[in-house]
C-alpha angles and dihedrals in degrees: 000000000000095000090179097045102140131184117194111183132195146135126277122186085334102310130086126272125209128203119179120179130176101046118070128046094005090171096063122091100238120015142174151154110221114191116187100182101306099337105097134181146195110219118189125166116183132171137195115267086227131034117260121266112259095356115147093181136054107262101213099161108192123186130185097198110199109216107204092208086066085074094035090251133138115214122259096219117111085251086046085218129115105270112178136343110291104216094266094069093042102056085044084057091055090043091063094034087061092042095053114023089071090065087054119101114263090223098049119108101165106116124253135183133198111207117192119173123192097222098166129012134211108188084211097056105050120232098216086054090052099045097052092052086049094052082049096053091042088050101052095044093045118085090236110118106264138157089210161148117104140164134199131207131184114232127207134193124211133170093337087311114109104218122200109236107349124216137257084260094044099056096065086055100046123102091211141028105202119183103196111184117193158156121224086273107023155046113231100166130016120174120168140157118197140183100252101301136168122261085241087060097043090045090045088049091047093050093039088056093044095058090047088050085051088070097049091045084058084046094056093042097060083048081053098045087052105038120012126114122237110265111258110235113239131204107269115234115212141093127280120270087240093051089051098062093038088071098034089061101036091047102014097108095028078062096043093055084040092057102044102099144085097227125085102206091048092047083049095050083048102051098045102071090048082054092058097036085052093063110032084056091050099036090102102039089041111029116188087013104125097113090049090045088046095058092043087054084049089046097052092050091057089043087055094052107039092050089050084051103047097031111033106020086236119145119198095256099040095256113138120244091270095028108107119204119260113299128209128173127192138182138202100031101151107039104197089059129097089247137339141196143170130210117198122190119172099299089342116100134157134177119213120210113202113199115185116206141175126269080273107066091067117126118240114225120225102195147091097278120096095237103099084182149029128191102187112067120177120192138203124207117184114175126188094239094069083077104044094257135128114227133140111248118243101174135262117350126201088264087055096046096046087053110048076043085067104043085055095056090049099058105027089079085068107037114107121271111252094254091051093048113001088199123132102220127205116182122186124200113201111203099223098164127012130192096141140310082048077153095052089049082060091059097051094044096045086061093054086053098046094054094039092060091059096255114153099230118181087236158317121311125204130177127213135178122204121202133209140215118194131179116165097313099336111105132151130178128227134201125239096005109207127199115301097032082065092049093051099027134089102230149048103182096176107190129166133176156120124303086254102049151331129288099176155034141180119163126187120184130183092200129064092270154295127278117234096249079060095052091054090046081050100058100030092062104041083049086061093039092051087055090052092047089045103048097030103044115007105039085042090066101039116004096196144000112286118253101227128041126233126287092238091054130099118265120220148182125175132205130178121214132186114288097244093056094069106090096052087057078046099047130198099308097005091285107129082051092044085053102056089046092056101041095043090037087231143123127247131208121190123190129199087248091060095251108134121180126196126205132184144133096265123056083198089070098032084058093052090049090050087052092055092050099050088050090051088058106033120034117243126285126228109254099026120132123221149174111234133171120238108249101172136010119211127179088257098045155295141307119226125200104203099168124004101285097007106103136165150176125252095192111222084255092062097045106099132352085250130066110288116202093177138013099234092063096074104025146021140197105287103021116142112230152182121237145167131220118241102173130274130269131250086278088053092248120152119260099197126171134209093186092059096049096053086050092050099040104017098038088223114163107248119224132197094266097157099103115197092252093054090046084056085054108048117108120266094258126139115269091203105072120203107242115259121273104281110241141104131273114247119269126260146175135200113223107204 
């Protein structure tokens, strides 16, 4: 039934790799399932016959689409069917579009779309690898124009050893998580986020995953060789070559004198009147040209710019090739948040919100990873007004998500263990102004936040992105690229980090890849251009994290009991928890381990719920002081609830330091009252006195308050009391 099935078997990172063409999606133009133990994936890439109508871009569309039955999960949605896409999938989308868009003709404007669905997943053999390698294999045996082909390959790095595709076991242990993309010659696509490591490490990693993609690049090209089609030739969109110099020397040095200036709004207002000039002086000898006329404008300006640079080491607004743009950093802008900066390069500028909140705030995550939740959420606004522009908001786009997904990577490596600081962190970064490396701003403002919020982070985190110029063999690198250095460059290596190394990477080329001696330029000088970022800026304006967090912030301690002991802090129902919550005014948060943590305004109250707890688990100590609730009054005295289920007696006698005739005279039901523990009687039941607790704390002057007829009155109970249960209360911090 299926003639042209095909298998095509190797080894990948030590494992097989299974390629099986000729089965499924035969109507696509490029097809495969790619297994990679037990990952497997379905990889169709498909293009119009014809180029879309008005287009002047290449449409490649490329979806990574999570099926929740790969894992064995149902989701967790009302419909319990995959709606759209959950973050993972979406940054794994961008991770193959930067890989292979690069590889696509300029001049092509027939769609294409890059389909890869995640049908089975081992947690050992990564999906998005696989994937990648998949759209790669689709792509080059398909008849769609393409330079291809590529492979990617995930790097580790443990104990000083790079590892290919680390495990699922692996990953937890490595110190970095680096996606290289690349041809047999080239690197097209590198994304990575580290644990703080040198440039050495990160160079050495790079290069070590570019030999081994060598080997799967020779692989697809033997599937090529046997079975891919011949590429269809497309009609080509662009304007003519003689159109092209009719406007470079009509408007050429009108462009060069627009361009000169270091200030956006002013190169805009320039450049708005050539562009109507341009057309109104072409309209007859190019009718219904404006789009034509509108690429050769854009054309001229990259031409102007990328000659200055090569030729001249000019940048638009006058900096040199290593020079950044003014910097300003700023903290406690909004003074009602948990913590606030601001990061201001140039005409880029971005404000970062922090918001603190309890175990509980955490997102759960719906998707085919094996995180269920994360507690660190970084996110990425960028309104339309940052560029001058009017258009209506609909929410986070790809371009927002990828890059509050890196922002988050570069500063997860320093945020506080949860035992350190128990806190669920959001940060929002708000785009005010942007003129380029609005992600990298994030990054830097992110770090004043997070300091100025008081979070102990491990240290300051700074975010730099590093452009490129090619011609032929010709090529040089620039710091701090703004605009339109990123419209008419090559390059976008985004990298932030510590002084001491680096935590993240995104790179995104316009070209079909960087050589190797490239990569090492690139991260030598953003590394120098982070210090500079951290001591000059950012520790200017706060030299270190605050020591106390804000008052609007949630205050919070943390204590872990035996595990046994959980149901009883729970209660039947929920109700002992339910309890606490209600009397402290605080929220509690109770985690399989036994580690609980509390959070609330008042550390008064976070204390008192901490006290119940520890009497739920261990039993009262002689000598400790409480504050109970009375539950009951007797003519002997009264009953005192000190923790849910933990009551005791203070007798009539131990009531008050003065005579006491009734009990009613000194309490009533629901008072809340101090009391000591004296020990606890032959049935296990709780002694406790009032009148010991106001000597201790209050220093009152006790007086023999115990008449004869009360004496006669008073229950048949032991007077000696057996000590307390030896043992420790549980540990707990105060995180200020």
């Amino acid at each position: 039934m299926f003639e042209n099935f095909k298998v095509f078997e190797t080894e990948f990172a030590g494992r097989p790799l299974r390629v099986e063409t000729g089965k499924m999606a035969q109507l696509a133009n490029g097809a495969c399932m790619v297994r990679y133990g037990d990952t497997a994936v379905l990889c169709t890439a498909t293009a119009s016959p014809k180029p879309r109508e008005g287009m002047d871009f290449f449409p490649l569309s490329v979806d990574f689409e999570e099926k929740l039955y790969s894992v064995g999960r149902i989701p967790g949605s009302f419909l319990r069917r995959e709606n759209k896409p959950p973050e993972k999938a979406i940054l794994a989308s961008r991770l193959i579009d930067r890989s292979i868009r690069p590889l696509f003709p300029k001049d092509m404007r027939n769609d294409v779309t890059v389909v890869c669905t995640v049908m089975s997943v081992d947690q050992d053999c990564s999906p998005e690898i696989t994937a990648l390698v998949g759209a790669s294999i689709a792509l080059s045996i398909s008849d769609i124009p393409w330079k291809g082909p590529i492979s990617a390959v995930s790097v580790g790095l443990i104990d000083g050893q790079y590892i290919l595709n680390p495990t699922s076991k692996q990953r937890e242990q490595s110190r970095m998580a680096v996606t290289v993309s690349s041809t047999a010659e080239r690197i097209p696509m590198i994304e990575a986020g580290a644990k703080i490591v040198s440039d050495e490490e990160m160079y050495e990693g790079i290069a070590f995953g570019h030999e081994e993609n060598k080997k799967i690049v020779t692989f697809i090209e033997s599937i090529q060789d046997e079975i891919g089609k011949v590429k269809f030739t497309y009609e080509a969109v662009h304007a003519s070559d003689e159109m092209q110099k009719d406007v470079m020397d009509y408007a050429g040095e009108a462009i060069k004198a627009a361009l000169d200036t270091n200030d956006k709004n002013v190169r805009d207002a320039r450049l708005e009147p050539i562009y109507d000039d341009v057309f109104g002086h072409f309209a007859e000898k190019y009718p219904d040209s404006e789009k034509q006329l509108d690429e050769c404008l854009y054309k001229t300006q990259k031409y102007i710019v990328r000659r200055w640079l090569l030729d001249e080491q000019k940048r638009v607004d006058g900096r040199g090739m290593d020079e950044m743009r003014p910097l300003n950093a700023e903290i406690d802008l909004l003074p009602r948040v948990h913590g606030s900066g601001m990061f201001t390069r140039g005409q880029t500028q971005v404000l970062t919100a922090l918001t603190l909140g309890s175990a509980s705030d955490a997102q759960l995550l719906d998707d085919i990873g094996e995180e269920k939740e994360k507690r660190y959420m970084h996110q990425y606004n960028f309104p339309s007004y940052s560029t001058g522009e009017t258009k209506p908001s609909r929410g986070p786009g790809r371009r927002e998500i990828g890059h509050g997904a890196l922002a988050e990577k570069a500063l997860l490596p320093v945020i506080p263990s949860q035992d350190e600081f128990p806190y669920t962190y959001r940060l929002v970064s708000e785009v005010l102004s942007s003129n380029g490396s609005t992600s990298q701003a994030s990054i830097c403002a992110s770090t004043l936040a997070l300091m100025a919020a008081g979070v102990p982070i491990k240290a300051p985190v700074a975010g730099i992105s590093c452009g490129l110029i090619t011609e032929g063999e010709r090529w040089m690198t620039m710091v701090d690229i703004q605009g339109l250095e990123d419209f008419f460059g090559d390059m976008d290596f985004k990298v932030a980090g510590t002084k001491e190394g680096i935590t993240a990477i995104q790179m995104d080329l316009k070209i079909n890849g960087l050589t190797l001696a490239m990569v090492k330029e690139a991260l030598y000088k953003t590394h120098k251009a982070r210090n500079y970022i951290i001591d000059e800026v950012i520790l200017k304006a706060i030299s270190a994290p605050r020591k106390e967090l804000s008052p609007y912030a949630p205050k919070m301690m943390s204590t872990q009991i035996p595990v046994d002991k959980i149901r009883e802090v729970i209660g039947t129902g929920g109700k002992v928890i339910h309890q606490i919550c209600d009397e402290c005014d605080v929220k509690m948060d109770v985690q399989e381990d036994g580690h609980i943590f509390v959070t609330g305004l008042s550390y008064d109250n976070l204390k008192r719920a901490m006290t119940i707890i520890d009497t739920i688990v261990h039993d009262p100590e002689p000598g400790a002081i409480y504050n109970g609730k009375v539950t009951r009054l007797m003519d002997f005295g009264a009953f005192v609830e000190i923790a849910p289920g933990k009551e005791g007696l203070v007798h009539i006698s131990q009531l008050d330091v003065k005579h006491t005739d009734k009990v009613t005279d000194v309490v009533k039901v629901g008072d809340i009252v101090m009391v000591k523990v004296l020990g606890t009687d032959d049935r296990g039941r709780l002694n406790l006195s009032r009148r010991e607790a106001l000597i201790e704390v209050e220093g009152l002057v006790p007086e023999n308050n115990l008449s004869e007829e009360q004496q006669n009155r008073r229950p048949p109970r032991r007077d000696d009391h057996r000590p307390g249960r030896p043992g420790g209360r549980p540990f707990h911090r105060e995180h200020e």
